[in-house]
N, C-alpha and C positions, 0 to 999 in steps of 0.2 A: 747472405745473399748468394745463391747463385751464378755461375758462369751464364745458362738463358735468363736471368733475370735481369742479372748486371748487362748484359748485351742488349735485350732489351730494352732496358730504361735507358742505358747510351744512344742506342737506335732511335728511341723517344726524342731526345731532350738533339738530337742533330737532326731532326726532321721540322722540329717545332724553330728552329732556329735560322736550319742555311736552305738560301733559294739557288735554283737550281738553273744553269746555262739553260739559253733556251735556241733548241737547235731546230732546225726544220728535220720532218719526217724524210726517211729514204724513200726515192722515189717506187724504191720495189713493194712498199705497204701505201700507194696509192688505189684509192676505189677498195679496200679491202678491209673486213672488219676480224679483228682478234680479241677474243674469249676467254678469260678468267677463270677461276671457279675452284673454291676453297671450303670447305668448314670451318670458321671459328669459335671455339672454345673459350665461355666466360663463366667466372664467376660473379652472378650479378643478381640483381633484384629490381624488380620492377614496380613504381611508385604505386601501381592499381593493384597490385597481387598480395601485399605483404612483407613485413621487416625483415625475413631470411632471406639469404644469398642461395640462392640454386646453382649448379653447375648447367649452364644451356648448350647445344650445338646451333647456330645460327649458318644455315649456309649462305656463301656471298657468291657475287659474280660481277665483274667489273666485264661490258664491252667497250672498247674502243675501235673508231670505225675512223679512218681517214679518206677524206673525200678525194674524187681528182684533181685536183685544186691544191692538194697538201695539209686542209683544215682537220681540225682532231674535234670529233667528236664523243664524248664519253658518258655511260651509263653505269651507276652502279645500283645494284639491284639485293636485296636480302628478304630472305621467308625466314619467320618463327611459326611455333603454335598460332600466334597470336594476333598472325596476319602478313603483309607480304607489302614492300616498298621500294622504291627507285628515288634515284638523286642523278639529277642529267645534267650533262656540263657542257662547254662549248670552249672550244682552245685551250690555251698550255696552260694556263695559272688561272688564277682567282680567288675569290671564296664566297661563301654563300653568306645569305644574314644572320646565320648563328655565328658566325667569323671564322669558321672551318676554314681553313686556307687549302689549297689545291695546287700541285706541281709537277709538269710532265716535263721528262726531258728525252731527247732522242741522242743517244752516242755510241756511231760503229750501227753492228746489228744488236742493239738492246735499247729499250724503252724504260725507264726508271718514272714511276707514278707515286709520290707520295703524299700523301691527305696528314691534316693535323684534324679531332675532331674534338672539339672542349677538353682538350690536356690531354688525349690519349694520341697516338700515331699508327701511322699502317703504310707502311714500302713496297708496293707491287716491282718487282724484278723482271721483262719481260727477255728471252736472248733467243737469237733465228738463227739458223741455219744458213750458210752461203747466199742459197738462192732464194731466202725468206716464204719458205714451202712448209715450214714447220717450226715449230717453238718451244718451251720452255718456260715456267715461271717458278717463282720462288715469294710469297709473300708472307712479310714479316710484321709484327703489331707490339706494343708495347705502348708503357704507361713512364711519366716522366720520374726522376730518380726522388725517390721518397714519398710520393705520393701514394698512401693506401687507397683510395678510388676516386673513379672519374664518373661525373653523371652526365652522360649525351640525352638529347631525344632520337627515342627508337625512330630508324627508317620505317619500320613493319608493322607497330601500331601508334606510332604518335605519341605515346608515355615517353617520359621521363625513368631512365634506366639508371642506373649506378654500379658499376663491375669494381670489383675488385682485383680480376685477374685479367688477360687477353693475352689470345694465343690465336695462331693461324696452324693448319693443319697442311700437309702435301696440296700443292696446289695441280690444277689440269689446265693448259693451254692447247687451244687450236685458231687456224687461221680460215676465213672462208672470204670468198670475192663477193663484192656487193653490199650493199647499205641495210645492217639487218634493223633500221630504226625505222 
């Protein structure tokens, strides 16, 4: 195994496990929405398509928008071939009914976003600048330690997927004023 693989599946199996302090947003990302946006890299197969593993590029985009009020609002959004979906959220934690868990944290100028999704995980990193005029992110994905695949349902056509690999590519951050939902 790996140095990214081993770090991965550590990033996995401490995402799927520790919850995260929950801070209120700085008041300088009030009324203002920040922007995501990544390629991920799988190797996976999709239950309509056939038993081979394809290597996909799925591109992703996470916004989060905080109200005047200090409330988190959050979108994550992904396109394939195969179609195109969003998963929207409302405050710092939770999970959905497939039992995805959800957790944002705010500490200093960075945003720490991390998702568990049926055994696999994903770390968005978000970090500002002084005067929260610009950003940075870093997002990290991984599968839990020994586990050869994980099968989510696709955000972007509703099948039943199963990867073998996950990977996140350079990510892009920007910040804009205003409620882009």
């Amino acid at each position: 195994m790996n140095f990214i693989t081993t770090t991965a599946a550590t990033f996995a199996a401490a995402c799927l496990t520790i919850s995260a302090a929950q801070a209120a947003p700085p008041k300088e990302l009030y009324g203002k929405s920040i922007t995501v946006s990544w390629l991920e890299t799988r190797s996976q197969r999709d239950s309509q398509a056939g038993p081979e593993f394809k290597s996909v590029g799925i591109p992703f985009s996470n916004v989060y928008y905080i109200s005047s009020e200090g409330r988190l609002f959050a979108r994550s959004s992904a396109r394939s071939p195969g179609g195109a979906g969003t998963v929207d959220r409302v405050g710092l934690s939770g999970s959905n009914a497939a039992g995805d868990a959800r957790n944002v944290s705010f500490s200093g100028n960075k945003i720490v976003s991390s998702v568990s999704f049926q055994g696999a995980a994903r770390q968005t990193q978000i970090s500002f600048d002084p005067s929260f005029s610009s950003c940075t992110a870093q997002v990290i994905t991984g599968m839990p330690p020994g586990k050869k695949s994980v099968t989510v349902r696709s955000i972007t056509t509703g099948n039943t997927v199963e990867f073998q690999s996950v990977s996140a590519g350079p990510a892009s951050c920007s910040i804009a004023a205003g409620n882009p939902f």
